[in-house]
N, CA, C and O atoms as CSV, one atom per row, in Angstrom:
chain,resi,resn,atom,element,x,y,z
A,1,UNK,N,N,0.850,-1.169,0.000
A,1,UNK,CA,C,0.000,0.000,0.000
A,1,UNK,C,C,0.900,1.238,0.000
A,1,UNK,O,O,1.936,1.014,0.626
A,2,UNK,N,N,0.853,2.077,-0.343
A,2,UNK,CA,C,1.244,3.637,-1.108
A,2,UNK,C,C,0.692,4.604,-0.531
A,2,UNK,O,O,-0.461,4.524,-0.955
A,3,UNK,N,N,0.737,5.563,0.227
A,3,UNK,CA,C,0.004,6.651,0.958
A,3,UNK,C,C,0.600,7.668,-0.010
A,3,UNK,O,O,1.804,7.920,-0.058
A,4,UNK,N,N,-0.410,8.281,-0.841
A,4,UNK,CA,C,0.290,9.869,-1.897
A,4,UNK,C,C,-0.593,11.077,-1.045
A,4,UNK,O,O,-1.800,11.320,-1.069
A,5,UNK,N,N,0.715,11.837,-0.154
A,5,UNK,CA,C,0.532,13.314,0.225
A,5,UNK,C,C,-0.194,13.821,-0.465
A,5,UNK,O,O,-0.589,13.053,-1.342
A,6,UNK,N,N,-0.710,15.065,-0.531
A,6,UNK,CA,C,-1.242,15.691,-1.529
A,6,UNK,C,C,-1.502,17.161,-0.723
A,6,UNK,O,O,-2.394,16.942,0.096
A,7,UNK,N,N,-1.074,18.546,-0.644
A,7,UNK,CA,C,-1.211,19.648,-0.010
A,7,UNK,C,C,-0.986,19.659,1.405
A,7,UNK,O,O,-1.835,20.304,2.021
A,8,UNK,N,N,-0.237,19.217,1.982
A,8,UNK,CA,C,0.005,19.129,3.396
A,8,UNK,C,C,1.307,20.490,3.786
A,8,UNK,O,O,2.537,20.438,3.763
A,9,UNK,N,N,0.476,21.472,4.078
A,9,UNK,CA,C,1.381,22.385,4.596
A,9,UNK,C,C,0.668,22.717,5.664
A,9,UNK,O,O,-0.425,22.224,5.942
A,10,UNK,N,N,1.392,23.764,6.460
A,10,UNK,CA,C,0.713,24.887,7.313
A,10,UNK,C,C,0.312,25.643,6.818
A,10,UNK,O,O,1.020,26.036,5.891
A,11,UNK,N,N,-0.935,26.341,7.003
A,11,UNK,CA,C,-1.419,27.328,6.750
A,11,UNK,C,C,-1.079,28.716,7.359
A,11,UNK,O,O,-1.090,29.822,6.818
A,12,UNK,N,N,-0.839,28.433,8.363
A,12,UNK,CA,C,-0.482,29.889,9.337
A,12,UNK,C,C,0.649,30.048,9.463
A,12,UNK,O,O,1.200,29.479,10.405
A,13,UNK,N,N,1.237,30.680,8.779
A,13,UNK,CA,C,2.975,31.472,8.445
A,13,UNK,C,C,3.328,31.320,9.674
A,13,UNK,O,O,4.357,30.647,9.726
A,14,UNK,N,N,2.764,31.788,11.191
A,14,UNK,CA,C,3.632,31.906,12.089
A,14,UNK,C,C,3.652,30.475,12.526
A,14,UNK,O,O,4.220,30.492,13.618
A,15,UNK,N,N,3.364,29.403,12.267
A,15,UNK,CA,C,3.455,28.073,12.810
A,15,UNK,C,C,4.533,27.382,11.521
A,15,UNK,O,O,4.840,26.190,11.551
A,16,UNK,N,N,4.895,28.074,10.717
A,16,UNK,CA,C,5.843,27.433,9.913
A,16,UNK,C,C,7.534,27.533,10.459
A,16,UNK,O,O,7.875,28.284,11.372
A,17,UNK,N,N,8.423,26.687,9.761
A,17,UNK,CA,C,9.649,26.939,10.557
A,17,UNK,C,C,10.218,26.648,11.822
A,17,UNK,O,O,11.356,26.933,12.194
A,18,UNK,N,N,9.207,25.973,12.538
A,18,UNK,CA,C,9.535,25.429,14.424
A,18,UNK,C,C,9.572,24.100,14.379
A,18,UNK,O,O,9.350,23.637,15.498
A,19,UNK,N,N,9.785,23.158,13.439
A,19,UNK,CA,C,9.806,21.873,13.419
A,19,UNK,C,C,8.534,21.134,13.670
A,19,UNK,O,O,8.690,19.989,14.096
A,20,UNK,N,N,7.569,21.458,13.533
A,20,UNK,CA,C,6.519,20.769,13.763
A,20,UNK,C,C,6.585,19.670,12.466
A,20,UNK,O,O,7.170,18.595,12.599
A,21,UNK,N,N,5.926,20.057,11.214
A,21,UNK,CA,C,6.296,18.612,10.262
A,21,UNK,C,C,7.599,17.875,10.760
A,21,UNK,O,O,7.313,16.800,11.287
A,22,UNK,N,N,8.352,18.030,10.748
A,22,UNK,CA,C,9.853,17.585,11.191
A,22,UNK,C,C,9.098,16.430,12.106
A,22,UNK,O,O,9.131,15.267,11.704
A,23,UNK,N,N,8.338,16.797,13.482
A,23,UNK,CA,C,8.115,15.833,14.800
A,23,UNK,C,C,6.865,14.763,13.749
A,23,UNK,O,O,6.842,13.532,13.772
A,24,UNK,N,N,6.072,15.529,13.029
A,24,UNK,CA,C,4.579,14.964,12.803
A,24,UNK,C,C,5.031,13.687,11.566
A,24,UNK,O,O,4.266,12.728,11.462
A,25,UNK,N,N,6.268,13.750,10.685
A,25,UNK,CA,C,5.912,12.926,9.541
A,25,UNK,C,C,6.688,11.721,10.751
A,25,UNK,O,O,5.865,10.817,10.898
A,26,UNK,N,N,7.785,11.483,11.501
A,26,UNK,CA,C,8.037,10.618,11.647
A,26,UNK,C,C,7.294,9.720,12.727
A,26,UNK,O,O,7.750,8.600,12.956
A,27,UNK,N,N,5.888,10.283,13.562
A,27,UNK,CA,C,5.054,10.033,13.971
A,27,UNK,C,C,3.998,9.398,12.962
A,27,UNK,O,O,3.270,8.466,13.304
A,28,UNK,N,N,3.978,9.764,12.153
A,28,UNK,CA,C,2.881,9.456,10.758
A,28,UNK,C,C,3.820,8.028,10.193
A,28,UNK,O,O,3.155,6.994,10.129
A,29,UNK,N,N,4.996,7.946,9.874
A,29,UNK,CA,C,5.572,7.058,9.021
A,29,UNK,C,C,4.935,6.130,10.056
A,29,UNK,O,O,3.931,5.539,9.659
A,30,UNK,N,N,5.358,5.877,11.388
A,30,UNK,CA,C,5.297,4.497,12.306
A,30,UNK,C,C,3.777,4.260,12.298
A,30,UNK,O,O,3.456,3.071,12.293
A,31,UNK,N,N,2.793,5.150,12.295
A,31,UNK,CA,C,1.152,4.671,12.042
A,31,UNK,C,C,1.628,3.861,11.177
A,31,UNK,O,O,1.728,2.657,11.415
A,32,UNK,N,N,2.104,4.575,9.696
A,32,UNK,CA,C,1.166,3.728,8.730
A,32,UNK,C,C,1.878,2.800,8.315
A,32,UNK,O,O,1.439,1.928,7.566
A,33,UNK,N,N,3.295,2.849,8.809
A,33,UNK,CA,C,3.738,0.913,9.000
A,33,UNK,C,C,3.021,-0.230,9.501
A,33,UNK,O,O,3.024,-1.371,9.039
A,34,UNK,N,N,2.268,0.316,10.728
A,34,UNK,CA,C,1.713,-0.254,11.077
A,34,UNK,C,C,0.160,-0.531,10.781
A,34,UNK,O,O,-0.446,-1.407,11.398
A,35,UNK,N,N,-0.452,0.275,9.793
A,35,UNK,CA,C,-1.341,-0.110,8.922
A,35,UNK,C,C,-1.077,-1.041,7.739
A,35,UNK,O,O,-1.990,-1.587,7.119
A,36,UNK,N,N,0.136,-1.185,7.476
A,36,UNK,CA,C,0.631,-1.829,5.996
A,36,UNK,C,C,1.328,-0.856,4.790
A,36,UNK,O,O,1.726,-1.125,3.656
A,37,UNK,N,N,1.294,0.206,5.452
A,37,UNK,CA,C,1.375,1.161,3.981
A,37,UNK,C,C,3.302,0.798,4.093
A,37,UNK,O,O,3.986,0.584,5.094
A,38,UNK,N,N,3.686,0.856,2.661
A,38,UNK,CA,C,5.033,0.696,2.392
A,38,UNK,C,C,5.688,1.764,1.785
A,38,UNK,O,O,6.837,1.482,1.443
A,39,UNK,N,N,5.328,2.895,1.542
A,39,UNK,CA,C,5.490,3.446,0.736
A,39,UNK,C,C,5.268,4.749,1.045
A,39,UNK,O,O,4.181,4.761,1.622
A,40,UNK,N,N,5.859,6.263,0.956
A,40,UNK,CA,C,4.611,7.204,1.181
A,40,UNK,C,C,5.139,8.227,-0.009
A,40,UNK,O,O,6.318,8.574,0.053
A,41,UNK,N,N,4.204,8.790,-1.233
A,41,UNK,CA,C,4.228,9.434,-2.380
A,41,UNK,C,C,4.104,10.752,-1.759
A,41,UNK,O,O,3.300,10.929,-0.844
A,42,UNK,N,N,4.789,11.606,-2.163
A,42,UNK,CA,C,4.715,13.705,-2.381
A,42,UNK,C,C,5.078,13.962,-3.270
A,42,UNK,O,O,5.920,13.370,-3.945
A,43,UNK,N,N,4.622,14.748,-3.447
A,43,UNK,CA,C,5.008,16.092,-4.480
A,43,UNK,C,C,4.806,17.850,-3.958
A,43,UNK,O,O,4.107,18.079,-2.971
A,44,UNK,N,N,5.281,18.662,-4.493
A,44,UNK,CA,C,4.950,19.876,-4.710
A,44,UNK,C,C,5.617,20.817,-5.478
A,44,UNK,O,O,6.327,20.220,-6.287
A,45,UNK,N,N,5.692,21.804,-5.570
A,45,UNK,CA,C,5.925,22.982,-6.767
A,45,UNK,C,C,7.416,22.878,-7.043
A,45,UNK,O,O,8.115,22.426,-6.136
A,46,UNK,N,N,7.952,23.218,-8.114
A,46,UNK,CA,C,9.153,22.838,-8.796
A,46,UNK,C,C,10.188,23.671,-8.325
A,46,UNK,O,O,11.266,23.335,-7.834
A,47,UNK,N,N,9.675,24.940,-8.559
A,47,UNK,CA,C,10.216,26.073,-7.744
A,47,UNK,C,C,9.906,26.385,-6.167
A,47,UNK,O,O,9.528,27.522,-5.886
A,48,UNK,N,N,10.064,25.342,-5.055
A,48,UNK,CA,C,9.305,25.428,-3.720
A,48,UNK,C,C,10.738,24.502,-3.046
A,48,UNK,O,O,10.846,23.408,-2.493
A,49,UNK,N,N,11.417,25.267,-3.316
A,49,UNK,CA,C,13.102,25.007,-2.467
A,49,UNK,C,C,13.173,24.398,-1.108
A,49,UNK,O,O,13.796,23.370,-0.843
A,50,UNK,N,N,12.398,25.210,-0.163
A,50,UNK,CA,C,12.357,24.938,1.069
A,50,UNK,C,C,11.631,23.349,0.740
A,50,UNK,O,O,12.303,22.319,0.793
A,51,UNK,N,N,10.050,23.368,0.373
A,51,UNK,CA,C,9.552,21.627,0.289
A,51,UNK,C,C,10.996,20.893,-0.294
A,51,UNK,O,O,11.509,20.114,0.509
A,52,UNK,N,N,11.516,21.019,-1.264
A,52,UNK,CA,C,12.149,20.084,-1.702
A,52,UNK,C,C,13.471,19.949,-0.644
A,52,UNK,O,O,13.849,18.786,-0.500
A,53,UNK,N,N,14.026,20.706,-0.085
A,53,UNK,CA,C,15.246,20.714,1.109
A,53,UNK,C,C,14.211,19.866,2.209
A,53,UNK,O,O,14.380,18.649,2.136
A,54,UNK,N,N,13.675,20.090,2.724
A,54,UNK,CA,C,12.298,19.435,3.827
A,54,UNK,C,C,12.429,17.869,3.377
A,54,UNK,O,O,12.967,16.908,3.928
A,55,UNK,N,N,11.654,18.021,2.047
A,55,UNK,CA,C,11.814,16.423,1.851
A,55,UNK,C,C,13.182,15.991,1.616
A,55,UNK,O,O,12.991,15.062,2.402
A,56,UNK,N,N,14.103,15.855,1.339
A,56,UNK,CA,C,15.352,15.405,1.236
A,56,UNK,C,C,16.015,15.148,3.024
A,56,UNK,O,O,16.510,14.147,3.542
A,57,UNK,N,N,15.769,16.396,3.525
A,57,UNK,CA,C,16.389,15.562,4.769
A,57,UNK,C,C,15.048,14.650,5.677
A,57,UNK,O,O,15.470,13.947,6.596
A,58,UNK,N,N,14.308,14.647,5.568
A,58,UNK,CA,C,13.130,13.370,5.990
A,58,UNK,C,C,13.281,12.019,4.906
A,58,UNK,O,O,12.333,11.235,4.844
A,59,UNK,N,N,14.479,11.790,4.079
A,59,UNK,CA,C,14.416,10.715,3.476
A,59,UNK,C,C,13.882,10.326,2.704
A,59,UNK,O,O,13.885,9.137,2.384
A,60,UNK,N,N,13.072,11.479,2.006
A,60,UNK,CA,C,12.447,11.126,0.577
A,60,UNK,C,C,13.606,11.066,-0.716
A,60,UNK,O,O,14.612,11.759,-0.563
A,61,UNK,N,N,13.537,10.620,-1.409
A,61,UNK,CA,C,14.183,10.591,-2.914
A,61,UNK,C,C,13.487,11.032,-4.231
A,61,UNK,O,O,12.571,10.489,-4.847
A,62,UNK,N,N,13.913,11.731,-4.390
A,62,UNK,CA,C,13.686,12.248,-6.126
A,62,UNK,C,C,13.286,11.044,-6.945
A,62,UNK,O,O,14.189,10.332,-7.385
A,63,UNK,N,N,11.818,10.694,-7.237
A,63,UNK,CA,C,11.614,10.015,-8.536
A,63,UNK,C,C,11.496,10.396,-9.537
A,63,UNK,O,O,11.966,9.656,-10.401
A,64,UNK,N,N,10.804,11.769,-10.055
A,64,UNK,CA,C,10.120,12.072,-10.977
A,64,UNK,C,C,10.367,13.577,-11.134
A,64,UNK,O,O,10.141,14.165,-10.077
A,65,UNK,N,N,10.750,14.353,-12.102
A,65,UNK,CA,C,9.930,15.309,-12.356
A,65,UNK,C,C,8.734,15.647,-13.348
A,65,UNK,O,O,8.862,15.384,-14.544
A,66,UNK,N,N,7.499,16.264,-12.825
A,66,UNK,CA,C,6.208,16.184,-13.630
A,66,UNK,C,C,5.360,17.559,-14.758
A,66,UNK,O,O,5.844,18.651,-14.459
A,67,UNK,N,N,4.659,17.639,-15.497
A,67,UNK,CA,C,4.840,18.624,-15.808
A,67,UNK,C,C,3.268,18.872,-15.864
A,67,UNK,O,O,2.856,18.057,-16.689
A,68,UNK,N,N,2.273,19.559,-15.411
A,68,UNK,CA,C,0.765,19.640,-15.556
A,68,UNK,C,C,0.635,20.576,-16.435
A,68,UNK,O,O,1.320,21.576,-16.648
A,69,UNK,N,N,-0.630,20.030,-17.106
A,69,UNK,CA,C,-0.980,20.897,-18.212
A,69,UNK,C,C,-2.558,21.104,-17.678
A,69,UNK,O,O,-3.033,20.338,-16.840
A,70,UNK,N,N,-3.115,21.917,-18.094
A,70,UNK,CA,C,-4.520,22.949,-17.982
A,70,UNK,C,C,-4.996,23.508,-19.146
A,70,UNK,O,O,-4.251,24.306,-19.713
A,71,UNK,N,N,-6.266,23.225,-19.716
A,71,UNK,CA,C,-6.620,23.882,-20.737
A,71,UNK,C,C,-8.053,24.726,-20.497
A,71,UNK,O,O,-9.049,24.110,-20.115
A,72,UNK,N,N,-8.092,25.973,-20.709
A,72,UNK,CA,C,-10.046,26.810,-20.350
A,72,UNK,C,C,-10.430,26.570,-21.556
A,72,UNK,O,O,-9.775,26.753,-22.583
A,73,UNK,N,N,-11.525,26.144,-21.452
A,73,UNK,CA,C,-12.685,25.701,-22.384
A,73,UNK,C,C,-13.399,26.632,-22.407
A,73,UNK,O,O,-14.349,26.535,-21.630
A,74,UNK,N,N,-13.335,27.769,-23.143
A,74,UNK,CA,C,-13.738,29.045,-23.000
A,74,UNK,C,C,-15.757,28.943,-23.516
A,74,UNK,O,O,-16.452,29.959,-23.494
């Protein structure tokens, strides 16, 4: 089983930066070992330095880069 993140930030600027994700994902990894999950998928913005420094030292690895496309159907 595969758990894919999807928008998991703080919302409130002043709660960013004090290590809270830091304490919460490695609390989260041991749940969902223990649910079965093997795996856990993220992403976010290409240009979003800090996420990508964040994930690198929590032990994620670079699989992919992706490219979304959007079209208005005017």
């Amino acid at each position: 089983m595969i758990l894919k993140l999807r928008r998991r930030y703080l919302r409130e600027t002043n709660f960013r930066r004090q290590g809270i994700s830091r304490q919460l994902l490695p609390a989260s990894e041991q749940w969902l070992r223990q649910k079965g999950c093997t795996q856990i998928d993220s992403d976010m913005q290409l240009n979003n330095t800090i996420s990508y420094h964040f994930h690198i030292r929590m032990g994620f690895k670079e699989a992919a880069q992706l490219i979304a496309f959007i079209k208005d159907l005017d």
